[in-house]
PyMOL Python script that loads the backbone (N, CA, C, O; Angstrom):
from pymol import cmd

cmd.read_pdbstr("""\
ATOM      1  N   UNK A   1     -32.053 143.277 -20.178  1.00  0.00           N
ATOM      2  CA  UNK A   1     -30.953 143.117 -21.098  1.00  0.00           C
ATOM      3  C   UNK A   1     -31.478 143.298 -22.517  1.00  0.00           C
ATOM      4  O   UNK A   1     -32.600 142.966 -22.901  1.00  0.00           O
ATOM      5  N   UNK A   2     -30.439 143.914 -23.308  1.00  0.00           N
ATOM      6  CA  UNK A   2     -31.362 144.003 -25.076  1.00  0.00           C
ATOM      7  C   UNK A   2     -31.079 143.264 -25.286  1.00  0.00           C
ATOM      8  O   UNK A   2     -30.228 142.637 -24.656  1.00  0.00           O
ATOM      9  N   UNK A   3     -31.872 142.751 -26.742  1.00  0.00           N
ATOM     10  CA  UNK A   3     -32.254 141.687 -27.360  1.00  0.00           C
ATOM     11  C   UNK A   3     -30.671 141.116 -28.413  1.00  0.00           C
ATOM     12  O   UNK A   3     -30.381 139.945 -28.660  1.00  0.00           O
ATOM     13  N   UNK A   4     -29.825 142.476 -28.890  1.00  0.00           N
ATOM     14  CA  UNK A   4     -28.929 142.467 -29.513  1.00  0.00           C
ATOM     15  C   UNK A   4     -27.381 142.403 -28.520  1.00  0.00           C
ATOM     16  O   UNK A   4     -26.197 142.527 -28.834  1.00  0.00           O
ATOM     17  N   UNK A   5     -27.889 142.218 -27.576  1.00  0.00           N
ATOM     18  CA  UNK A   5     -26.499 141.831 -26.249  1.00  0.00           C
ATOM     19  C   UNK A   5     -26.174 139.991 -26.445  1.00  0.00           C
ATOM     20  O   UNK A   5     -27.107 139.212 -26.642  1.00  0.00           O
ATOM     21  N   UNK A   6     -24.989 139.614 -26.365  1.00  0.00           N
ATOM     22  CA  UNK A   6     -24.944 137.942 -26.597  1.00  0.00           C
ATOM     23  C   UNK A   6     -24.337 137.918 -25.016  1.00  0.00           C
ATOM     24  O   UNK A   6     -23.719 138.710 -24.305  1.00  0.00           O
ATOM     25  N   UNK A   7     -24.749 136.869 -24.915  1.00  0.00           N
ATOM     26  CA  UNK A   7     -24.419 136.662 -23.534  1.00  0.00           C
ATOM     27  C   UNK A   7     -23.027 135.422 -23.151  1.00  0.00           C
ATOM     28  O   UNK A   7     -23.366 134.244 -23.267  1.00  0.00           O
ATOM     29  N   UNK A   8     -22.417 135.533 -22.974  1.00  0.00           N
ATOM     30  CA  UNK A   8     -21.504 134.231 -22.712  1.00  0.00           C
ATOM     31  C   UNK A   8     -20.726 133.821 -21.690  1.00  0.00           C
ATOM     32  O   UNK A   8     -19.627 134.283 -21.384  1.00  0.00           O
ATOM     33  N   UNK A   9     -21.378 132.852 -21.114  1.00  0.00           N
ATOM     34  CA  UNK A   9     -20.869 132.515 -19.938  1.00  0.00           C
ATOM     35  C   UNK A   9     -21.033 131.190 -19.442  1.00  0.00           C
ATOM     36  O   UNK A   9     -21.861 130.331 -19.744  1.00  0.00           O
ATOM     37  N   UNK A  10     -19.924 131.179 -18.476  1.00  0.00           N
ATOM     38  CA  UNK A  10     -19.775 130.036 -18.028  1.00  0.00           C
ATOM     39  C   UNK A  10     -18.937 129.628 -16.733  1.00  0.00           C
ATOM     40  O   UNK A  10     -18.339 130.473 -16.067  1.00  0.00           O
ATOM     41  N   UNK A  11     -18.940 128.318 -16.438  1.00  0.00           N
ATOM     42  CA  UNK A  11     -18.585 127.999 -14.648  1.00  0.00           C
ATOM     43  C   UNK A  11     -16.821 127.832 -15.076  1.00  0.00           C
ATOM     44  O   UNK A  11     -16.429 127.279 -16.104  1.00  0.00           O
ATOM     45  N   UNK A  12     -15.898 128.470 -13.987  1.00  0.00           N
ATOM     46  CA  UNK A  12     -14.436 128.472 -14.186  1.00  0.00           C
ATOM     47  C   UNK A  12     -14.349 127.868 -12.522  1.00  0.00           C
ATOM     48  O   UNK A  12     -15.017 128.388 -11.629  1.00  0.00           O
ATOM     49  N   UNK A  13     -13.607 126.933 -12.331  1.00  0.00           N
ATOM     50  CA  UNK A  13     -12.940 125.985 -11.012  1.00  0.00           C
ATOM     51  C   UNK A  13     -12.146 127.389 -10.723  1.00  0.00           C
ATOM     52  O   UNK A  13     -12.105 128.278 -11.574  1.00  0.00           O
ATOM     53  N   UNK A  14     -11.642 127.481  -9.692  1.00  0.00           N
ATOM     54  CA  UNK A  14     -10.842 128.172  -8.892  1.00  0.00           C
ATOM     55  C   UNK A  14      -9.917 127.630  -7.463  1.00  0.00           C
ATOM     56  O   UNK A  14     -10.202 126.492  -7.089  1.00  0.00           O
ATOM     57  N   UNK A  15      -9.122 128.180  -6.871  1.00  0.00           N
ATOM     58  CA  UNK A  15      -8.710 127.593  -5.573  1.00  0.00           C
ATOM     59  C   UNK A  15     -10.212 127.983  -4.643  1.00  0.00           C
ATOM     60  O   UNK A  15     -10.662 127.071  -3.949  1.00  0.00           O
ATOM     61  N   UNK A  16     -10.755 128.972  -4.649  1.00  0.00           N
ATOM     62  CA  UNK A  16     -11.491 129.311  -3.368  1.00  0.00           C
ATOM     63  C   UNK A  16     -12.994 128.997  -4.631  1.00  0.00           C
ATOM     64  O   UNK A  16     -13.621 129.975  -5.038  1.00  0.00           O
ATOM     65  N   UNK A  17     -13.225 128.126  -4.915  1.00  0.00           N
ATOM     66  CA  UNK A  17     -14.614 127.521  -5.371  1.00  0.00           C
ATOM     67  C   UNK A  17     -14.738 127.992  -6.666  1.00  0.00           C
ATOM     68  O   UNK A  17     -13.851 128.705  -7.134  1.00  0.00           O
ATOM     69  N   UNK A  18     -15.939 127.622  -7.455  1.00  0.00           N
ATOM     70  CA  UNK A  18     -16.754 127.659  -8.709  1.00  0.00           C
ATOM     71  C   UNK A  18     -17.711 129.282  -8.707  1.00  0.00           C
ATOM     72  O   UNK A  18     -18.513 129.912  -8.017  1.00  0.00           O
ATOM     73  N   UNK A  19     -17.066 129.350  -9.798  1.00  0.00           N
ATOM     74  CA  UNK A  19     -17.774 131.158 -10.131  1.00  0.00           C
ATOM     75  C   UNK A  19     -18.304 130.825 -11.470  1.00  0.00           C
ATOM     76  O   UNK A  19     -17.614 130.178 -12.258  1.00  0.00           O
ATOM     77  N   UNK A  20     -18.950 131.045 -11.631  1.00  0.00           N
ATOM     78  CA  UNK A  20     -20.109 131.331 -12.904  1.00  0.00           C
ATOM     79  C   UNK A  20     -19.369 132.831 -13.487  1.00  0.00           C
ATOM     80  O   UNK A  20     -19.329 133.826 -12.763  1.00  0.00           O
ATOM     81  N   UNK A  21     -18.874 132.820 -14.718  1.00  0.00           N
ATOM     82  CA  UNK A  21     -18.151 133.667 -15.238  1.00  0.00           C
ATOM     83  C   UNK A  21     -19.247 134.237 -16.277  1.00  0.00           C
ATOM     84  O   UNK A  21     -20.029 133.491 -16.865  1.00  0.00           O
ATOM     85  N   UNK A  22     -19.220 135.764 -16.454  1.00  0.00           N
ATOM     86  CA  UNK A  22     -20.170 136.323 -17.787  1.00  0.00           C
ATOM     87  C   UNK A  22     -18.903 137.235 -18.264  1.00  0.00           C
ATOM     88  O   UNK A  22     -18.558 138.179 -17.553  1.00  0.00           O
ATOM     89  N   UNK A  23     -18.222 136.944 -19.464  1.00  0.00           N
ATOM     90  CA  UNK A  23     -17.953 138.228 -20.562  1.00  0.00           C
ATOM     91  C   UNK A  23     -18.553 138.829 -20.769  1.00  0.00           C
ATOM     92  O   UNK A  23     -19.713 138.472 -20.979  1.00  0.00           O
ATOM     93  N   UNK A  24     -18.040 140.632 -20.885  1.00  0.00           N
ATOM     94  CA  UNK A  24     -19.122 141.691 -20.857  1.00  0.00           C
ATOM     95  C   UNK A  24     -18.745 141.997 -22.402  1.00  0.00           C
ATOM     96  O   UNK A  24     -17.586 141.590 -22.486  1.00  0.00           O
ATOM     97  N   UNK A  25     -19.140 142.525 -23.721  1.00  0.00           N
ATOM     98  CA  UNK A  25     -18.567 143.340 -24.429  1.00  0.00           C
ATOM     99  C   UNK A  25     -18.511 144.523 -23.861  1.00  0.00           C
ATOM    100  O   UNK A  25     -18.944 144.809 -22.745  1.00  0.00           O
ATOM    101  N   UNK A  26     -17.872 145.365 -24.770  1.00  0.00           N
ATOM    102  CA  UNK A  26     -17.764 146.689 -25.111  1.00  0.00           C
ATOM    103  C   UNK A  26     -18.827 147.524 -25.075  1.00  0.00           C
ATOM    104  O   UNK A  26     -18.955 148.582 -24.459  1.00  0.00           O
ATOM    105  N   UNK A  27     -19.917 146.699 -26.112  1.00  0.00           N
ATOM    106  CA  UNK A  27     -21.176 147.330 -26.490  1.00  0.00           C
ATOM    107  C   UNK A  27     -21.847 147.151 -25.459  1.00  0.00           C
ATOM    108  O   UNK A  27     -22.620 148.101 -25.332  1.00  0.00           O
ATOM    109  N   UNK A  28     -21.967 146.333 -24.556  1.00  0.00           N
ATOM    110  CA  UNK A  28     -22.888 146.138 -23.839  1.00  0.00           C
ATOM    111  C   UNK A  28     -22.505 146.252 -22.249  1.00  0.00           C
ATOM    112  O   UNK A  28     -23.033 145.616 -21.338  1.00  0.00           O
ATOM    113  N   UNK A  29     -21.291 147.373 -22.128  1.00  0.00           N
ATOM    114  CA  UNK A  29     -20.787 147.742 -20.952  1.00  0.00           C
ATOM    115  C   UNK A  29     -21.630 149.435 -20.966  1.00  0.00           C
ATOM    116  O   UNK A  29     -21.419 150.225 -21.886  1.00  0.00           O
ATOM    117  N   UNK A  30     -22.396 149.700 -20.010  1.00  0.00           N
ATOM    118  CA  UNK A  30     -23.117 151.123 -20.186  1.00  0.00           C
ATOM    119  C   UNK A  30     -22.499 151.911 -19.433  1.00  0.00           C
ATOM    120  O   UNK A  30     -22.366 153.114 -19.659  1.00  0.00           O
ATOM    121  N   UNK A  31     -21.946 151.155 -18.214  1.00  0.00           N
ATOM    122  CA  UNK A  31     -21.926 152.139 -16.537  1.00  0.00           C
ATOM    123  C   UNK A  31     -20.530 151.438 -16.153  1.00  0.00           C
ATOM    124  O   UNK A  31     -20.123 150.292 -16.339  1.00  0.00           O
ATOM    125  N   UNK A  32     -19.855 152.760 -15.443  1.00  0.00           N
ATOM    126  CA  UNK A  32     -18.704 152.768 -15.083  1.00  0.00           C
ATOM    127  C   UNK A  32     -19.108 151.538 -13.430  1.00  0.00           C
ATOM    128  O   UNK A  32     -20.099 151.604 -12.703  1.00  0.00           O
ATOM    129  N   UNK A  33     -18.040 150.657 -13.340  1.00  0.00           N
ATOM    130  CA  UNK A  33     -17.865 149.747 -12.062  1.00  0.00           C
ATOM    131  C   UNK A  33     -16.019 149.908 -11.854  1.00  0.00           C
ATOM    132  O   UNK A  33     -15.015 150.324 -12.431  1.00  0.00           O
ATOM    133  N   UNK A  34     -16.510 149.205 -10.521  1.00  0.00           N
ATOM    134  CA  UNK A  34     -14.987 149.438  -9.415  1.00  0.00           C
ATOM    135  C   UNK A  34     -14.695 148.114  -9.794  1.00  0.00           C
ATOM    136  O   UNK A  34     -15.521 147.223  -9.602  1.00  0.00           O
ATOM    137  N   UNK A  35     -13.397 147.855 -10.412  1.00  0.00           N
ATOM    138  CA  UNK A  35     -12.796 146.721 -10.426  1.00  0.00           C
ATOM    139  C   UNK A  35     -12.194 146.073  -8.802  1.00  0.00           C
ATOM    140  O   UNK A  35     -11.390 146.672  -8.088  1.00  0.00           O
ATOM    141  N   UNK A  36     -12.744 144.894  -8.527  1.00  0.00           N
ATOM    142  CA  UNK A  36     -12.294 144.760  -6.818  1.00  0.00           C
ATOM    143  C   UNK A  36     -10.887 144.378  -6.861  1.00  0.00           C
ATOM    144  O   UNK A  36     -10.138 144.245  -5.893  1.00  0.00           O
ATOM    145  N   UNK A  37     -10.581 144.196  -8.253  1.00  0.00           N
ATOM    146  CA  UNK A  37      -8.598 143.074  -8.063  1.00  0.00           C
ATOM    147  C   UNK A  37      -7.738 144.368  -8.236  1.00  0.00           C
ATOM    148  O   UNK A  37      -6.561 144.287  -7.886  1.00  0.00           O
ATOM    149  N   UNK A  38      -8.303 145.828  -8.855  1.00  0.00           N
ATOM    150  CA  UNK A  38      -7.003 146.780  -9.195  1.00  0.00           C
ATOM    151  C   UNK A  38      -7.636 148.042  -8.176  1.00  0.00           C
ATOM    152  O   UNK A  38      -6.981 148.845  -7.512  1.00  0.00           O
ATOM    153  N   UNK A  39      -9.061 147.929  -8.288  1.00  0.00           N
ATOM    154  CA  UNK A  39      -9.576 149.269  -6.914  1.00  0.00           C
ATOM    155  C   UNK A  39     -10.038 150.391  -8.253  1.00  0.00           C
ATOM    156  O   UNK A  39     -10.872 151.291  -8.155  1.00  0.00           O
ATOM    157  N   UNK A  40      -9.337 150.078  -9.327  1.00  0.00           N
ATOM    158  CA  UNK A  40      -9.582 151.245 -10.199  1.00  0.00           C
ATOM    159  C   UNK A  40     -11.230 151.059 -11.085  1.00  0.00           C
ATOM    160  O   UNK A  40     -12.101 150.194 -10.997  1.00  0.00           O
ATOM    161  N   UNK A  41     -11.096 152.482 -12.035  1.00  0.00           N
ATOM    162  CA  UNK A  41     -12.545 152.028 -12.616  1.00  0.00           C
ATOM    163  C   UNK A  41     -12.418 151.184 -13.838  1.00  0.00           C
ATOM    164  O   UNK A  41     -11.309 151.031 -14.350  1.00  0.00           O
ATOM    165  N   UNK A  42     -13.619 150.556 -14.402  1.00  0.00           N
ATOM    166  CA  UNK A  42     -13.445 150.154 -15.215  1.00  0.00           C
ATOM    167  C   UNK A  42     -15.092 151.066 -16.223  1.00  0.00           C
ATOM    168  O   UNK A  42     -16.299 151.077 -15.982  1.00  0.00           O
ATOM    169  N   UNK A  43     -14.326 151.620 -17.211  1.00  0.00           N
ATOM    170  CA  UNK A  43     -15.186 152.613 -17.949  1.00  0.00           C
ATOM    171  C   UNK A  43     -16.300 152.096 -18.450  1.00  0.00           C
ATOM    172  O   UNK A  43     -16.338 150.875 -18.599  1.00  0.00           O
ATOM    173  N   UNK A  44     -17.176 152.716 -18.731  1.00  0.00           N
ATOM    174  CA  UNK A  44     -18.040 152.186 -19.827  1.00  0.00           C
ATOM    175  C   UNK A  44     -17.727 151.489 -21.289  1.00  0.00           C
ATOM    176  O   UNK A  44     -16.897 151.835 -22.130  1.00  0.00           O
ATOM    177  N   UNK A  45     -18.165 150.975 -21.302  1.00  0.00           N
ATOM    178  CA  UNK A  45     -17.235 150.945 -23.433  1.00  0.00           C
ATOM    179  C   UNK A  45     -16.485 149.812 -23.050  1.00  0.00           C
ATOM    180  O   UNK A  45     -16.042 149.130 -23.975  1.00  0.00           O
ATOM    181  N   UNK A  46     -16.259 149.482 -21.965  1.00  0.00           N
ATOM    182  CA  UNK A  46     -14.537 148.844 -22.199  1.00  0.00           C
ATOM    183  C   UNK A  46     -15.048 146.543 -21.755  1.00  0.00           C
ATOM    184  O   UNK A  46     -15.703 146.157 -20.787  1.00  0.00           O
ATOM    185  N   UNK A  47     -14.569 145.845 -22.614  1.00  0.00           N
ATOM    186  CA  UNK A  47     -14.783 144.619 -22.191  1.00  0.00           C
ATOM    187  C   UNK A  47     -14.499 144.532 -20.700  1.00  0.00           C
ATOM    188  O   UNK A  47     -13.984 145.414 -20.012  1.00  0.00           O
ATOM    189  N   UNK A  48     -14.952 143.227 -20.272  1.00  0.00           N
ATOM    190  CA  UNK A  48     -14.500 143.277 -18.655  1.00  0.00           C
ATOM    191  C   UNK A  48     -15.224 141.505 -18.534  1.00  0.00           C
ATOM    192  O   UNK A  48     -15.527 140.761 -19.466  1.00  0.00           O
ATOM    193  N   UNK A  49     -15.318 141.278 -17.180  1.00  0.00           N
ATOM    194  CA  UNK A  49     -15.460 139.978 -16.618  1.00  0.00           C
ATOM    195  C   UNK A  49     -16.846 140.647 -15.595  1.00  0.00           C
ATOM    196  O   UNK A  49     -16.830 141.772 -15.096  1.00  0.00           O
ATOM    197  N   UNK A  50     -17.948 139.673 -15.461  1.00  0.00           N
ATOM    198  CA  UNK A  50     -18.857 140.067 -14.086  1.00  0.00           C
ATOM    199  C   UNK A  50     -18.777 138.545 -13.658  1.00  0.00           C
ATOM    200  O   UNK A  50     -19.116 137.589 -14.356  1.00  0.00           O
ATOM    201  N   UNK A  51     -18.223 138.504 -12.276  1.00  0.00           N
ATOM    202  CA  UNK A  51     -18.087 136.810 -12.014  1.00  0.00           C
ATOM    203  C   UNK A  51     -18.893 136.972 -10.172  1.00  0.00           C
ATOM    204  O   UNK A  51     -18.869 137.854  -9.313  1.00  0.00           O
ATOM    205  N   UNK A  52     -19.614 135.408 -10.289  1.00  0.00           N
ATOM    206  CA  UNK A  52     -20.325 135.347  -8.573  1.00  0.00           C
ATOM    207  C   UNK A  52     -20.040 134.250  -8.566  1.00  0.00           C
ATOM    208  O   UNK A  52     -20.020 133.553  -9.580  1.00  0.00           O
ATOM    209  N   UNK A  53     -19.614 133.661  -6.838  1.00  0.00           N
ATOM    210  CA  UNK A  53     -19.820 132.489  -6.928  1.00  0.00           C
ATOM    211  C   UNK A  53     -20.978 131.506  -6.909  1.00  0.00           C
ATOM    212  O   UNK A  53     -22.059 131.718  -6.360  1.00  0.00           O
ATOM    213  N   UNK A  54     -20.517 130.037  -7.793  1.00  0.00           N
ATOM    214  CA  UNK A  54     -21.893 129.400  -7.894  1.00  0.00           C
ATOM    215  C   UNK A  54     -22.876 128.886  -6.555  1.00  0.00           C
ATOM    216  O   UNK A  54     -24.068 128.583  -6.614  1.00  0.00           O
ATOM    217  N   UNK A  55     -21.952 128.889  -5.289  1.00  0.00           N
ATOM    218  CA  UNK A  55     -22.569 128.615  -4.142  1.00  0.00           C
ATOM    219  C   UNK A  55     -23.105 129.759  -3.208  1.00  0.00           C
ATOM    220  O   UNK A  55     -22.232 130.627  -3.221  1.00  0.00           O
ATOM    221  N   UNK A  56     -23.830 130.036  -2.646  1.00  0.00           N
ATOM    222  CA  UNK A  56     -23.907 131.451  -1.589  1.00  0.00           C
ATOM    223  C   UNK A  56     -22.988 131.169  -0.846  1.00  0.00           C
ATOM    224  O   UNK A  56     -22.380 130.099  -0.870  1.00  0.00           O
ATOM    225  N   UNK A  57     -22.732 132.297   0.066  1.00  0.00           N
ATOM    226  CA  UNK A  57     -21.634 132.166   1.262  1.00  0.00           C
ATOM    227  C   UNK A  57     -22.543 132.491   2.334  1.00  0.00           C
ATOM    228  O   UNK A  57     -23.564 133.094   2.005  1.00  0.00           O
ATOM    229  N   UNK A  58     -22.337 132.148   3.817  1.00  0.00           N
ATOM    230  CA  UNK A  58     -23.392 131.695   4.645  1.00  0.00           C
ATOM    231  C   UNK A  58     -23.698 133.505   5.034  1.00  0.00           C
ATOM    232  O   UNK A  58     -24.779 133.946   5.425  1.00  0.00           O
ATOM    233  N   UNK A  59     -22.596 134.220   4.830  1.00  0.00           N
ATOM    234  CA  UNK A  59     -22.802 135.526   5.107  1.00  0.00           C
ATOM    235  C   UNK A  59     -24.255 136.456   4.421  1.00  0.00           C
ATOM    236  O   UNK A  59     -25.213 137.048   4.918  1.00  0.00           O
ATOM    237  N   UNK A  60     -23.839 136.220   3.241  1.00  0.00           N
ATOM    238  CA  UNK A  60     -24.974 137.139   1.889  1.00  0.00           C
ATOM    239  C   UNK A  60     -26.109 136.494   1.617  1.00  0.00           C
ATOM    240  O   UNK A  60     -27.115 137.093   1.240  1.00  0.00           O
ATOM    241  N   UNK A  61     -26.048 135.053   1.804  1.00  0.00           N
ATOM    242  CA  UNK A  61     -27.340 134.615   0.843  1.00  0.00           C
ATOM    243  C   UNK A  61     -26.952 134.472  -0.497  1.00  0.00           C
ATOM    244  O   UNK A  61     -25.735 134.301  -0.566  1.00  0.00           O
ATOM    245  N   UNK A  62     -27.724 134.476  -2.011  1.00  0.00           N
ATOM    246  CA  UNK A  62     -27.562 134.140  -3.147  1.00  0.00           C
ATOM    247  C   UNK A  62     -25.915 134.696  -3.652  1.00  0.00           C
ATOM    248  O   UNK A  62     -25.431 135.817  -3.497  1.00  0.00           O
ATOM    249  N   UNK A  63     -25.423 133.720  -4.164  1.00  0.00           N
ATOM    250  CA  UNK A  63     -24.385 133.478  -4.573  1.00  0.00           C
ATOM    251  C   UNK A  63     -24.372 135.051  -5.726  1.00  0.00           C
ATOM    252  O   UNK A  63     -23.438 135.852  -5.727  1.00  0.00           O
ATOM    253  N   UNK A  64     -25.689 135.185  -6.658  1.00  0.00           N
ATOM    254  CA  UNK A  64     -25.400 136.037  -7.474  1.00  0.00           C
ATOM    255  C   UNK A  64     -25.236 137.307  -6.905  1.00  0.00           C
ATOM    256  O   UNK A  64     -24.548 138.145  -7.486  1.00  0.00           O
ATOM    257  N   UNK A  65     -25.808 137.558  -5.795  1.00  0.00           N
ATOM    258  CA  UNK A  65     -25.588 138.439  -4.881  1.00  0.00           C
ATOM    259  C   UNK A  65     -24.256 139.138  -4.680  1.00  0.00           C
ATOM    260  O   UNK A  65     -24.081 140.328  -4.419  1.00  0.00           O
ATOM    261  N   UNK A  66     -23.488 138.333  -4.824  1.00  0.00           N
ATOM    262  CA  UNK A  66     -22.495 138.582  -4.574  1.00  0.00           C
ATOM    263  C   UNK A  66     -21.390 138.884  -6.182  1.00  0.00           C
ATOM    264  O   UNK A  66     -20.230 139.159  -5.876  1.00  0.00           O
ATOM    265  N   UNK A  67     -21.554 138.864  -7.105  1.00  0.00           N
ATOM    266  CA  UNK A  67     -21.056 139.329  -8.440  1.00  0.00           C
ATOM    267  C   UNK A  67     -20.620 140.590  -8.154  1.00  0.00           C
ATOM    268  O   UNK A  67     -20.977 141.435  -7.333  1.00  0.00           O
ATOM    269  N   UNK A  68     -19.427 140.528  -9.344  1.00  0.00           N
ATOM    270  CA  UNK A  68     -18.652 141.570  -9.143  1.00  0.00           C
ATOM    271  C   UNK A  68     -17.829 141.658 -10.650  1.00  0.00           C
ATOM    272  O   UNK A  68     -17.182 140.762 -11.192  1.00  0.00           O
ATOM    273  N   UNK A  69     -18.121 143.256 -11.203  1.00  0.00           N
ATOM    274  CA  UNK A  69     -17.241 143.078 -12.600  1.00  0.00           C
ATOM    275  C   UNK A  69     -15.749 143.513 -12.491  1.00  0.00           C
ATOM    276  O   UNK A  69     -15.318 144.665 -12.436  1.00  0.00           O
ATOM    277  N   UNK A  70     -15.300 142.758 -12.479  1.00  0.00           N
ATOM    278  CA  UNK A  70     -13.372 142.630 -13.104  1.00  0.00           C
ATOM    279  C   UNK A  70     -12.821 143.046 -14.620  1.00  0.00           C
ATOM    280  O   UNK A  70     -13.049 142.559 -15.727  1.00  0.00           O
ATOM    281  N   UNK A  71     -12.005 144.148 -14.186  1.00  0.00           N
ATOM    282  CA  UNK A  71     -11.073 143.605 -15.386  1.00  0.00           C
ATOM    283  C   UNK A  71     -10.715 142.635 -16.176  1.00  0.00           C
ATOM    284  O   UNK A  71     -10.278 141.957 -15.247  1.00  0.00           O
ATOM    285  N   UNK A  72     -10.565 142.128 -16.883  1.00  0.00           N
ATOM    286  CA  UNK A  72     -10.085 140.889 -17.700  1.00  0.00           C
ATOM    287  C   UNK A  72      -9.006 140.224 -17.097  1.00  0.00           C
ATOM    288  O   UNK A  72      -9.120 139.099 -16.610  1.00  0.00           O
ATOM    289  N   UNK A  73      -7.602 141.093 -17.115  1.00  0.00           N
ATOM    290  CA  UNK A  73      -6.492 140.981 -16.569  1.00  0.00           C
ATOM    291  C   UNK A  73      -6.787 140.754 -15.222  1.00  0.00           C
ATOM    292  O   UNK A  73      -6.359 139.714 -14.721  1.00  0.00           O
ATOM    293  N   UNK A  74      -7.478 141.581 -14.499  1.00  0.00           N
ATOM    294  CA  UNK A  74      -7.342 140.971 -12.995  1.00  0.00           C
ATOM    295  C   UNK A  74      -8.226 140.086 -12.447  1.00  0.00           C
ATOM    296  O   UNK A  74      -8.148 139.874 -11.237  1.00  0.00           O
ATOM    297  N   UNK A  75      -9.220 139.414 -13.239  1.00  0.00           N
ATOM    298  CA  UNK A  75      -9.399 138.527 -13.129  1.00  0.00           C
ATOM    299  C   UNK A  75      -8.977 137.583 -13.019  1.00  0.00           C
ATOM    300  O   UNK A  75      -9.149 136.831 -12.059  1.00  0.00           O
ATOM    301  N   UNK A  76      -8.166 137.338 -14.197  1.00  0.00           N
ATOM    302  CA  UNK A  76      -6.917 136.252 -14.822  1.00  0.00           C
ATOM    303  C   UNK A  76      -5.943 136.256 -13.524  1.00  0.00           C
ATOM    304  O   UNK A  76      -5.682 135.165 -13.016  1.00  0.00           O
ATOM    305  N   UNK A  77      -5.606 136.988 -13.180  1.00  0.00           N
ATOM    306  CA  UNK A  77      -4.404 137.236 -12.255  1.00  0.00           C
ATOM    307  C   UNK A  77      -5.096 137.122 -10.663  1.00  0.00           C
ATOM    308  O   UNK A  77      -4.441 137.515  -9.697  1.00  0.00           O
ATOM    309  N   UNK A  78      -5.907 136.784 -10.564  1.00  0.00           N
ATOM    310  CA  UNK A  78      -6.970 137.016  -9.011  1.00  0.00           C
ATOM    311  C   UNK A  78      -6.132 136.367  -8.405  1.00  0.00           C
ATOM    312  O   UNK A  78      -5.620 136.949  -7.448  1.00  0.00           O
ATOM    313  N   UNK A  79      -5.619 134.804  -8.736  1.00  0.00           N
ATOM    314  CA  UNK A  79      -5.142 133.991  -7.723  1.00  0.00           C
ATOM    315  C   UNK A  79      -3.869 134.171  -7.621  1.00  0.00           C
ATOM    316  O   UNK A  79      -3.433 133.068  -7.293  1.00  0.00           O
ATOM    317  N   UNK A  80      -3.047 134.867  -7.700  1.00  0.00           N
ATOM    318  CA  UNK A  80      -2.031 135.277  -7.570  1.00  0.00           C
ATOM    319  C   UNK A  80      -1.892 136.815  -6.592  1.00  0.00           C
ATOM    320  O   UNK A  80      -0.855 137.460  -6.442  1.00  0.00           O
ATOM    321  N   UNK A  81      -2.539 136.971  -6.319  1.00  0.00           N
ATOM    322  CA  UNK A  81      -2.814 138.364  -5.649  1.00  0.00           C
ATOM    323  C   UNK A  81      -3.313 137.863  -4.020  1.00  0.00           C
ATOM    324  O   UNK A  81      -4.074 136.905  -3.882  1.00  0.00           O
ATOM    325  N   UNK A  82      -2.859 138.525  -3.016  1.00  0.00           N
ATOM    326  CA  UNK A  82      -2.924 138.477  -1.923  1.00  0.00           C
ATOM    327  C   UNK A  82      -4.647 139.680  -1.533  1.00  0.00           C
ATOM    328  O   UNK A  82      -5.042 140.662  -2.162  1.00  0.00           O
ATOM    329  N   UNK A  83      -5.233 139.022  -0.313  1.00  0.00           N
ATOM    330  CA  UNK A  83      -6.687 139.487  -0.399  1.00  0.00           C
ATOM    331  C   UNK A  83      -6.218 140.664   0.485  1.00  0.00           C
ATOM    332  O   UNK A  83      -5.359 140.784   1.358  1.00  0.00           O
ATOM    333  N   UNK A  84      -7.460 141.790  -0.300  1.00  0.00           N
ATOM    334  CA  UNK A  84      -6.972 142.928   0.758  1.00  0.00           C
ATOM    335  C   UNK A  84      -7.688 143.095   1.890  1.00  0.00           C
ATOM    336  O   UNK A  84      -7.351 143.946   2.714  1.00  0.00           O
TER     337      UNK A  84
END
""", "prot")
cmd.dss("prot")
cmd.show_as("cartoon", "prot")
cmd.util.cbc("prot")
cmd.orient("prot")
């Protein structure tokens, strides 16, 4: 990570457990990722969410393992959305 990236993050409660939440900027988004709540991309350049949960699941092993960057919006909106 560069030295001029701020990092900010933190643990958000949920219905399905505790995720350790990181805000991405703009600046410090390099590489295009698959948003998992819309399927679409989310560009380089663009703010976003990278969230894992704080526990592993017995499937994966480390919880960070399992992170995934979101949209902002569909983040926000996760629990309202039916799993696909």
């Amino acid at each position: 990570m560069r030295d001029d990236i701020q990092v900010h993050e933190n643990v958000e409660s949920w219905p399905d457990g505790d995720w350790v939440v990181r805000r991405i900027t703009g600046s410090a988004s390099t590489k295009p990722y698959r948003c998992p709540g819309c399927d679409q991309l989310i560009r380089p350049a663009t703010p976003h969410i990278v969230a894992w949960p704080t526990e592993s699941s017995t499937f994966t092993g480390a919880g960070i393992d399992e992170r995934r960057h979101w949209h902002t919006g569909c983040w926000n909106a996760r629990a309202r959305r039916r799993r696909r």
